[in-house]
N, C-alpha and C positions, 0 to 999 in steps of 0.2 A: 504494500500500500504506500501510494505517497506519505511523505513525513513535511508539510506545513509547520514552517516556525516563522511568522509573518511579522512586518509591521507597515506602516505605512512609511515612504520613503524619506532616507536623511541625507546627511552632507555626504559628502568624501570621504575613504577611509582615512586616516590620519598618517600611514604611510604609504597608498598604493593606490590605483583607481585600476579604469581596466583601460587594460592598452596589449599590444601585441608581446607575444611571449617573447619575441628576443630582446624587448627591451626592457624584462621588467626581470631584476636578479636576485635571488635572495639569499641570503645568508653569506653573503661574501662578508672577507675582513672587513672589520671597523662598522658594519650594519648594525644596528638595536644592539648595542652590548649590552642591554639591560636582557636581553633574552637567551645570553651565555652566561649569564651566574651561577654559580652551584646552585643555589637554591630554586632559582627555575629550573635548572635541570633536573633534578630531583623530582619538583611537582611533574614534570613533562613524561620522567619515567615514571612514576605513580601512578599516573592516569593510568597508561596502559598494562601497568600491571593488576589494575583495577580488573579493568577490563577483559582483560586474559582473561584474571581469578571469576570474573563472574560468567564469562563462557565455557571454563568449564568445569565451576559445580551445576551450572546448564546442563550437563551430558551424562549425570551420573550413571553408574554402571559399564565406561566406555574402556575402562581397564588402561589409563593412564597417570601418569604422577599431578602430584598438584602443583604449579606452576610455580609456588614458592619454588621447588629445586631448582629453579633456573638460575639462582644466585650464583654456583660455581660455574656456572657453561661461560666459554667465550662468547663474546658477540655471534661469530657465524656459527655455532651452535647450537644457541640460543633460534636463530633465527631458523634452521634445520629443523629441531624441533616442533618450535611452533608451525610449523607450514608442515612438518609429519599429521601431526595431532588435531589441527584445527584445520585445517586446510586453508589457512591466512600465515601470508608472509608479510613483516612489517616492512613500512616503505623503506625504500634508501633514502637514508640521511638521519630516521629515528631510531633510538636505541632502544631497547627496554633494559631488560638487569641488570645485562652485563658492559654494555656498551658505553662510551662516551660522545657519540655523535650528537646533536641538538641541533644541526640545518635540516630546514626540506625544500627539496629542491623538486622541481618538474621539470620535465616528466618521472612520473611515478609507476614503477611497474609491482603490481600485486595479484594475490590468488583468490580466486573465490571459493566459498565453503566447498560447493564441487568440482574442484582443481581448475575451473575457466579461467583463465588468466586477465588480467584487467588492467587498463592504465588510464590514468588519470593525469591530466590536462590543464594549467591554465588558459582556460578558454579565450580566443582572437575574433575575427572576422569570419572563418571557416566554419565557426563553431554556433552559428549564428541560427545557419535554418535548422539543424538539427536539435537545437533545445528548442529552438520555434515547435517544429516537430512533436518532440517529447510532451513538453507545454500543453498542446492539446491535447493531447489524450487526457491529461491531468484535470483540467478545464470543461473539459466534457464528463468525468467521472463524477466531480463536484461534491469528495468526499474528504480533500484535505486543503484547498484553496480556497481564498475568499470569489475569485471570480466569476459570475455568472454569466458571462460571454467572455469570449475569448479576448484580450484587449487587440489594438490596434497596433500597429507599427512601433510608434511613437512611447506607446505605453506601456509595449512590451520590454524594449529595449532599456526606459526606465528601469522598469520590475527588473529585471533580470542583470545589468550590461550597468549602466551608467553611475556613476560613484561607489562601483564595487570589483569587487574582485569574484569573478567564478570561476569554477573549477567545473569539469566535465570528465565522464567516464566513458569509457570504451571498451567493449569484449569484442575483440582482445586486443586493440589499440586502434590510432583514431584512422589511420590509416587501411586499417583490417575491417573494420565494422560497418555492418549495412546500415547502422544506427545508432544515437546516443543512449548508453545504458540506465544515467542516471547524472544527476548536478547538482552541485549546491551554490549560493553567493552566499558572502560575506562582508557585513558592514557596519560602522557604527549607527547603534539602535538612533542614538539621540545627538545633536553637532555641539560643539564648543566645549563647554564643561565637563562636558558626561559623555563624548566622544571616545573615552575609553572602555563602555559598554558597546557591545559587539551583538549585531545581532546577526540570523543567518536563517535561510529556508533550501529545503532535500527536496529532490523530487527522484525516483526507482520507478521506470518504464515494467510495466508489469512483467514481462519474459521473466525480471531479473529481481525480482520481489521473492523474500524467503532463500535469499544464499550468502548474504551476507555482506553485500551491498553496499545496505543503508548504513550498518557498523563501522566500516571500512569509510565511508562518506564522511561519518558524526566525527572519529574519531579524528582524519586527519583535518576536520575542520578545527576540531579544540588545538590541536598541536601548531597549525597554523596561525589559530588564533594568537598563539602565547607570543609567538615567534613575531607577526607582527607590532607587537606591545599591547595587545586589548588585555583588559584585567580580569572578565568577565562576558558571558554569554546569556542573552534572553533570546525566548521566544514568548510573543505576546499573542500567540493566537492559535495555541495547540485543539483542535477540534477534537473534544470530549469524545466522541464516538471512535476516533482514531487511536485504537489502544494500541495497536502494534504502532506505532511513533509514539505515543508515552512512553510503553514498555521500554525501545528503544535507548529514548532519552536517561530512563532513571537507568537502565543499564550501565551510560556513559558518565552516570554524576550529576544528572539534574537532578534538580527538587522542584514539587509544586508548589508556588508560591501563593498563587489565589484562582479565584474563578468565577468567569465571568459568567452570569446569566442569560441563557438564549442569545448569546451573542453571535451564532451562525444560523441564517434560514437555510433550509435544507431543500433536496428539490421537490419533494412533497408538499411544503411549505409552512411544515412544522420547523421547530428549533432546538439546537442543541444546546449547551454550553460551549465555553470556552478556558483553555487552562494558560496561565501563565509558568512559564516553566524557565529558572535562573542555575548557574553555575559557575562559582569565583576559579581563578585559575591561577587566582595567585595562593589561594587559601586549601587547604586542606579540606 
């Protein structure tokens, strides 16, 4: 199912917009040194070791260790491992236990839970009709987006493209595929002050819904988050009925924060709620 984490549009992200991938670099020397500190590193591999651990007491009975051992494995064994066990390899450039890396760089190549291979993309001009693409389908389902028709040119490119940074997937890369897999943007929720809150919306083309995906999506959103400088991640418009993206989210560290009241008409013309749903990423 789509994963809706919406707001209405803000500034510019405070260090990136969208522009063509060869000009936009990250993690090169002297970039956000505030995002190589130990202590961000730490939180960056905590996440994911989070998230390991909650995939897999996911699978009990699957006759493997618990991902704590991963503390003596090297880096590429670590990473062996996890792509034996889970059928997810972590990206290049992030570590988990054992590792000291903290850049992520794109292109990203990764596994999906049934070994399909995937890569993930900052999205350019190329990458334009294929979320258009995607988009509708999502727009037509009208189970995880505010949209009741499909926006326009103008509007779409907004939503998706202008003061943000997206990212797109590929099985099994963008080159290779008859179609885009799934995407997410990234940007700050609110401008000037509070520009350091980060907000972001998933979208998973159905084929590719239930492999693991949207996890692979959430996750390198947070790590990118960190990596940019945002302190923090909201979603203001998580549609109540969409439990597989809550599920999701509290998987990766959200918490519900409140909830709104029939705050989605649905296409029936009854109403759902809506949940607000945060996660600091500086904080524990």
């Amino acid at each position: 199912m789509a994963m809706c984490c919406v707001s209405h549009l803000g500034s510019a992200c405070p260090f990136t917009s969208f522009q063509p991938l060869s000009r936009l670099a990250i993690g090169r020397t002297g970039e956000q040194p505030e995002c190589r500190r130990q202590g961000k590193a730490e939180a960056i591999k905590g996440k994911y070791n989070e998230a390991l651990e909650t995939r897999w007491a996911a699978r009990p009975g699957a006759g493997i260790k618990n991902p704590a051992s991963l503390a003596g494995l090297s880096p590429h064994a670590e990473r062996r491992w996890i792509s034996t066990n889970f059928g997810y390899r972590l990206p290049t450039g992030i570590a988990g236990r054992g590792g000291q890396s903290l850049s992520l760089t794109f292109p990203i190549q990764a596994k999906l839970n049934d070994g399909s291979p995937v890569q993930l993309v900052l999205a350019g001009r190329h990458d334009i009709e294929p979320l258009r693409a995607l988009y509708r389908i999502i727009v037509n389902e009208g189970t995880s987006y505010p949209h009741d028709r499909f926006p326009d040119d103008d509007e779409f490119m907004d939503y998706w493209f202008r003061g943000k940074t997206t990212v797109a997937a590929y099985v099994p890369d963008r080159d290779g595929a008859s179609a885009m897999a799934g995407a997410f943007y990234l940007k700050p929720n609110w401008p000037g002050r509070a520009r350091q809150v980060a907000n972001a919306g998933f979208i998973v083309a159905p084929a590719w819904r239930g492999k693991g995906l949207g996890w692979l999506l959430g996750a390198t959103m947070l790590d990118y988050a960190r990596q940019l400088g945002y302190r923090s991640v909201i979603f203001n418009l998580v549609f109540s009925e969409n439990l597989s993206a809550r599920h999701l989210w509290q998987r990766l560290g959200f918490k519900e924060l409140a909830v709104v009241p029939d705050a989605v008409r649905k296409s029936d013309g009854t109403y759902q709620d809506a949940v607000i749903m945060f996660q600091s990423l500086i904080h524990p």
